[in-house]
N, C-alpha and C positions, 0 to 999 in steps of 0.2 A: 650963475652956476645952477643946473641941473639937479631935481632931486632924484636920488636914488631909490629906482624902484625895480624890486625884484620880480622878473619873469617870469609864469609858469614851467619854462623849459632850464630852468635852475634846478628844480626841484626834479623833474622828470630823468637825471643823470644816475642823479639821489636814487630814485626809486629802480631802474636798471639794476644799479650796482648792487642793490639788496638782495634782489632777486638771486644773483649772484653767490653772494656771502649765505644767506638761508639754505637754498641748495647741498653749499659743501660744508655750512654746521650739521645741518642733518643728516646726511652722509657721515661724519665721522660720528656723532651724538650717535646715532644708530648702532655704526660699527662698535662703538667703546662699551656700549650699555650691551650688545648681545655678546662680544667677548668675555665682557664682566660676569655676566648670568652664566654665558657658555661653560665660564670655569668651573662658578659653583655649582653646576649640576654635573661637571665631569665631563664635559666636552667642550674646549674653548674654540673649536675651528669651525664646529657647526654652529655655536651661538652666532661666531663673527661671520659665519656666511647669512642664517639669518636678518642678525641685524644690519646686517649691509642692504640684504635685499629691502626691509621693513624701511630704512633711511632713504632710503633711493625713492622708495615709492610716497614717503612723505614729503622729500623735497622737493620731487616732480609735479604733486598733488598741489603745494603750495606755491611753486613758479607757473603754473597754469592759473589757479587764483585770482597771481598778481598782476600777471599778464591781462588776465581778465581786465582786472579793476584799471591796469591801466590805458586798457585797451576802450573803456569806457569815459575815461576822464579825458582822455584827448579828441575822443570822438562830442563831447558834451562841448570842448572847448572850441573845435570847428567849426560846432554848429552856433554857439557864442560870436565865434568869429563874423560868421557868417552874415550872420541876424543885423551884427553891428555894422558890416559892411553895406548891407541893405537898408538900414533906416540913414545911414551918410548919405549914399544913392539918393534915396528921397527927400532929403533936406538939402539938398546940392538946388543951386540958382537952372542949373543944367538940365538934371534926372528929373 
């Protein structure tokens, strides 16, 4: 029997879907908190068009980030790949 060993592309579904979820907490976290402010200063429609804008542009801010970071970690692991696929090459009877 086979041990079980987890994949980097397990985790990489993971980190998608956050991206995801982050996004539309900030967006609503945004919209709640400048509705909330909106009211106590006498205006609830402009807080919540603020803070919508304010959540938009942190969630955005933040899925660019993650994208980054992900966009970094798959390219570190190609180049892993890679490396490992070329020192096989050169230990091959063959290469």
């Amino acid at each position: 029997m086979g041990k079980f060993t987890r994949s980097s592309n397990d985790w990489n579904s993971l980190d998608l879907a956050s991206i995801g979820i982050t996004l539309v907490l900030a967006i609503g976290i945004g919209s709640g908190l400048g509705w909330w402010i909106g009211g106590k200063l006498g205006n609830q429609s402009v807080g919540l068009i603020i803070g919508f804008i304010l959540g938009t542009a942190a969630g955005f801010t933040e899925m660019f980030r993650a994208v980054s970071r992900w966009n970094r970690r798959m390219e570190r692991s190609e180049r892993t790949d890679r490396t490992d696929i070329k020192d096989s090459d050169e230990d091959s009877p063959n290469g």
